[in-house]
Structure formats: structure tokens, C-alpha cells
DRENVEX-478573 format. One record per residue (C-alpha): residue number from 1; x, y negated, z; residue in three letters. Coordinates in steps of 0.02 Angstrom, whole numbers, plus 50000, padded with zeros to 5 digits. Example, Ala and Ser with C-alpha at 12.3 -4.5 7.8 and 13.67 -1.06 7.14 Angstrom:
DRENVEX-478573
+-----+-------+-------+-------+-----+
:   k :  east : north :    up :   r :
+-----+-------+-------+-------+-----+
:   1 : 50615 : 50225 : 50390 : ALA :
:   2 : 50684 : 50053 : 50357 : SER :
+-----+-------+-------+-------+-----+
end
This chain:
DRENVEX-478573
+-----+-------+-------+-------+-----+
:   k :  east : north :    up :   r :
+-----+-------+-------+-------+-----+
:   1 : 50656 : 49181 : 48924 : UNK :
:   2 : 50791 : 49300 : 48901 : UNK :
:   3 : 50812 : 49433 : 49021 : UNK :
:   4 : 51003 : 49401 : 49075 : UNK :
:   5 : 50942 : 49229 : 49101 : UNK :
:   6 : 50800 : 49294 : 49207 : UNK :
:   7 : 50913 : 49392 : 49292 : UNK :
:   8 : 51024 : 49235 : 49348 : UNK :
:   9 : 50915 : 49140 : 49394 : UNK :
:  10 : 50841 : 49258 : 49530 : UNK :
:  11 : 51018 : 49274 : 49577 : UNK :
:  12 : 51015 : 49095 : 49616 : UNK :
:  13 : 50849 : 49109 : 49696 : UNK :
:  14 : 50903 : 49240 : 49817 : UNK :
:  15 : 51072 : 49138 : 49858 : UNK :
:  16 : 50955 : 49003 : 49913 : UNK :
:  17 : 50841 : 49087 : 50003 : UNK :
:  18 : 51003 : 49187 : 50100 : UNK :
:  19 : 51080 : 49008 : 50139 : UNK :
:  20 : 50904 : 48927 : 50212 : UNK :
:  21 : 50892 : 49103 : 50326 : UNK :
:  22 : 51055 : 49081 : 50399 : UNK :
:  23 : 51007 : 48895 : 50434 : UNK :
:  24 : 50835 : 48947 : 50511 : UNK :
:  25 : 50941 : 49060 : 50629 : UNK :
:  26 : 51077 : 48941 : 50661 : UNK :
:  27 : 50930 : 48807 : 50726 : UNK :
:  28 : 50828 : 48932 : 50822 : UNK :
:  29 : 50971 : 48991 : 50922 : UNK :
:  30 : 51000 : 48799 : 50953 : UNK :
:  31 : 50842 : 48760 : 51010 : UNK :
:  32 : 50730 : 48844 : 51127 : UNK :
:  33 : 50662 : 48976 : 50972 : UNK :
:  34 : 50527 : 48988 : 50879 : UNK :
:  35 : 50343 : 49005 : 50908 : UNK :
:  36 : 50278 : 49182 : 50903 : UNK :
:  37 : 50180 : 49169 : 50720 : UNK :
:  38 : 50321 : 49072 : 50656 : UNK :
:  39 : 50457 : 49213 : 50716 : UNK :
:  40 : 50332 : 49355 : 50647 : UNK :
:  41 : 50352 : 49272 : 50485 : UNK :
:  42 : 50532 : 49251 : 50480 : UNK :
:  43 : 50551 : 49438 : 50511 : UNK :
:  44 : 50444 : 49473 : 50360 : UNK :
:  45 : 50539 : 49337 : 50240 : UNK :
:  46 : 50689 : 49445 : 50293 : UNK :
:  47 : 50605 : 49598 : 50251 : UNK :
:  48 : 50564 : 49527 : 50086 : UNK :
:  49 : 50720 : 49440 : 50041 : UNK :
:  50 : 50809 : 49623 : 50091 : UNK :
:  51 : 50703 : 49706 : 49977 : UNK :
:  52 : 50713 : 49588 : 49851 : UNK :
:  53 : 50900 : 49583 : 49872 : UNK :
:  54 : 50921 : 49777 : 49857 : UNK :
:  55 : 50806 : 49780 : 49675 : UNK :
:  56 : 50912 : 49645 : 49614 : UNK :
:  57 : 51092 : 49735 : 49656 : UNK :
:  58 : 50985 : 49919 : 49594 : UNK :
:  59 : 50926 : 49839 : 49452 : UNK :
:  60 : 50759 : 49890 : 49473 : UNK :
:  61 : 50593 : 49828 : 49492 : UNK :
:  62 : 50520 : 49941 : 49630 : UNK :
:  63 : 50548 : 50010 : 49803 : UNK :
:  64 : 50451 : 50075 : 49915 : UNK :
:  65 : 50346 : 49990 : 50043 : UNK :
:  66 : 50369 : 49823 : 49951 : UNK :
:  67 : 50278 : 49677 : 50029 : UNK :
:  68 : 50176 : 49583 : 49924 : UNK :
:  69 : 50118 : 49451 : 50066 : UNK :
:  70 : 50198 : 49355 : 50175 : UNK :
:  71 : 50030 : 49346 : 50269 : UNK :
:  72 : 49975 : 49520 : 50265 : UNK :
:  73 : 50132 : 49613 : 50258 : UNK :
:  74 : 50046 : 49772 : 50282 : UNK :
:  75 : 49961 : 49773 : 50114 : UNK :
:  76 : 50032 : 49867 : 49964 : UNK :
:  77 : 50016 : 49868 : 49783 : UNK :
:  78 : 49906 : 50020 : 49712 : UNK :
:  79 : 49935 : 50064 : 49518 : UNK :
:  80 : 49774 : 50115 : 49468 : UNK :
:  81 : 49798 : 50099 : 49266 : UNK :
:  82 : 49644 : 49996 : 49219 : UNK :
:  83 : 49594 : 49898 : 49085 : UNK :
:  84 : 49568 : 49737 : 49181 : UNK :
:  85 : 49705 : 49761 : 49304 : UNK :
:  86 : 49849 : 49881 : 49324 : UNK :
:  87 : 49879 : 49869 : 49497 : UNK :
:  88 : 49761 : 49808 : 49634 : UNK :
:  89 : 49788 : 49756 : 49844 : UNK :
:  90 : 49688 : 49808 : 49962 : UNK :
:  91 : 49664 : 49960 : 50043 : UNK :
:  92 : 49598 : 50131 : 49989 : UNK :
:  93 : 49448 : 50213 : 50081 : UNK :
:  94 : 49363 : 50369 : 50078 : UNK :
:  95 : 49210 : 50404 : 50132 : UNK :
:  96 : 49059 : 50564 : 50128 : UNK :
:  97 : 48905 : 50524 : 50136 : UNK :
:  98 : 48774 : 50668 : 50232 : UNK :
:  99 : 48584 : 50647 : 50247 : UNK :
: 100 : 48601 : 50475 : 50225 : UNK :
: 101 : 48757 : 50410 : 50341 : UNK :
: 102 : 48932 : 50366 : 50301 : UNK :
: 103 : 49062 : 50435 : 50382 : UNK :
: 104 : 49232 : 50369 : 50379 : UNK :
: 105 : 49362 : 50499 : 50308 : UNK :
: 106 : 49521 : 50410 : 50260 : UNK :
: 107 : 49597 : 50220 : 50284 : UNK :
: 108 : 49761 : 50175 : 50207 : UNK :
: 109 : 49837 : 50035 : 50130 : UNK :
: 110 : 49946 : 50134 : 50066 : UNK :
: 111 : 49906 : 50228 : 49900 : UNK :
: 112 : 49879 : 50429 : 49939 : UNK :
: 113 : 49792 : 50568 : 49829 : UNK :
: 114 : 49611 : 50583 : 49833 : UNK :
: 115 : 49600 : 50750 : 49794 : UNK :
: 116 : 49678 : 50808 : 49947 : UNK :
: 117 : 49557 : 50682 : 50029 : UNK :
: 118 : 49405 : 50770 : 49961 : UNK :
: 119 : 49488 : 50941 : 50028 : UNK :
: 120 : 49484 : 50869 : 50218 : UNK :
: 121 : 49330 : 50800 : 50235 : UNK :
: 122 : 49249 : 50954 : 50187 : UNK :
: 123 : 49360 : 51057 : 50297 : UNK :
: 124 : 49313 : 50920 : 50438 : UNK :
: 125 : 49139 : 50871 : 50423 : UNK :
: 126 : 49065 : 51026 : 50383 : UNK :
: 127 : 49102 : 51125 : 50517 : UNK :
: 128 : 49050 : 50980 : 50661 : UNK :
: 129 : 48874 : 50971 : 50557 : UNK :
: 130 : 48845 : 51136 : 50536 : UNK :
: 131 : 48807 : 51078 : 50367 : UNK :
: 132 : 48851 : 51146 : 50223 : UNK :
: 133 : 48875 : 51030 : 50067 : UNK :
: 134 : 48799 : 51094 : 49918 : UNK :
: 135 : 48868 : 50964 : 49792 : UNK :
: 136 : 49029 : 50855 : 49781 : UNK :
: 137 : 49051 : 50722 : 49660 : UNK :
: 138 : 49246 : 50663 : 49656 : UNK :
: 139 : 49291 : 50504 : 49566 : UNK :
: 140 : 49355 : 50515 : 49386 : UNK :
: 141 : 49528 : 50509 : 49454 : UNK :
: 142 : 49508 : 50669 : 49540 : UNK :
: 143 : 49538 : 50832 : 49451 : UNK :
: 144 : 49347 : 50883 : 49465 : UNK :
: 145 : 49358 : 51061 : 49415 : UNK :
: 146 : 49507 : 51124 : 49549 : UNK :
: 147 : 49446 : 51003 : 49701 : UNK :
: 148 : 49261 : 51055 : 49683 : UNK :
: 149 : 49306 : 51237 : 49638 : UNK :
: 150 : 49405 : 51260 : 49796 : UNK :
: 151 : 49287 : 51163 : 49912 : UNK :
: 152 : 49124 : 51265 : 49841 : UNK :
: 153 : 49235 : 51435 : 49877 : UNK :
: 154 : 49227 : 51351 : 50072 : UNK :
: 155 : 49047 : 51357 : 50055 : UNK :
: 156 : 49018 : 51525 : 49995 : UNK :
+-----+-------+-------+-------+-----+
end
């Protein structure tokens, strides 16, 4: 398909989708309302059709926070630049591991740098443990030699 026929036809989609809100919100105010899961879901739709709305008058194809479920409106879409898949849902995690446990770091759904996330949990867990790390191995997508370099100068 061509793009400027792409292009209209989300226009069209987005008229619709305007014209069946204003009808949902016509009947609820008619009737008693709407259940509680069934409201929480409207307010997302118009969250999504408002961002969709704003990247189709931008002409763009991002913005920030964009919702990618109506379901699970809190998840976000992180570009990771794979082979297999560009961008994956879910959420990120860090985690350090000492003498055997896990310990939780850093929970987001949001996508955030991990090299600042290796930074904190050695300036957090090593002074509560009275531990000090003698190794850290970062992922490949952290710049090994500055994180490591600056959390080893902790140590010294």
C-alpha cells in the first residue's frame, strides 16, 4: 500500500473511533454509567485514541508513554535492537546477586539505562553488607570499561 493511502485510511479509522467515543459518552450519561472495569477501559481507549490522534496530526510515529495495551496500559515498548526482535514489552529488572541471594535493584516498565543501574546498587548494597564486591559483570549493553572502572575505584 502506498503511504498517502495509509495515511487516509487511519484518518478514517480515527474519525470512527472519535464518533463511537462520543456515543459511549452520550449513553453512559443516559444511563446509570458504566461498570468500574468497563469505565477504566474507556479512559485508556481515550488515552490511546489521543495519542494516536496527536502522531497522526505530528506526522510521526512515536510519543512518549505510548500504550501498547488496552489491558495493561502500564506496559511500554523497549527498543532493544535485536536480531529476532527490535522492540520487546515487558518490564526491565535489575538485579545483584551476593553469596548466593538476589536482591532486587531496579523495576520499571519503562526503559532506563543500565549503567547507571549498576552504579546504584553498588553504592546501595555494599555499604548495608559490609561487603565489598570484587567483580561486576554488566550486560553487553553496558559500557563495561567506564561502569566497572568507576565502581572498582568505590572499592579501593
Amino acid at each position: 500500500m502506498k503511504p498517502r493511502a495509509i495515511r487516509k485510511a487511519i484518518g478514517k479509522q480515527l474519525r470512527f473511533v472519535s464518533r463511537d467515543l462520543r456515543m459511549i459518552a452520550e449513553l453512559a450519561d443516559m444511563t446509570s454509567g458504566l461498570p468500574r472495569r468497563l469505565y477504566k477501559e474507556l479512559l485508556v481507549i481515550q488515552e490511546l485514541y489521543r495519542q494516536q490522534q496527536t502522531m497522526y496530526d505530528k506526522r510521526t510515529h512515536s510519543i512518549s508513554d505510548r500504550i501498547v495495551s488496552i489491558a495493561q496500559p502500564h506496559v511500554r515498548p523497549i527498543v532493544r535492537g535485536k536480531a529476532r526482535a527490535n522492540v520487546e514489552f515487558g518490564e526491565k529488572l535489575a538485579i545483584s546477586v551476593v553469596n548466593g541471594y538476589a536482591f532486587h535493584e531496579h523495576l520499571s516498565w519503562d526503559s532506563y539505562n543500565e549503567g547507571q543501574t549498576l552504579q546504584d546498587a553498588v553504592d546501595v548494597t555494599a555499604p548495608d553488607l559490609v561487603i565489598i564486591p570484587k567483580r561486576c559483570w554488566p550486560t553487553r549493553s553496558i559500557e563495561p570499561a567506564t561502569t566497572c572502572a568507576s565502581a572498582k575505584r568505590e572499592f579501593a
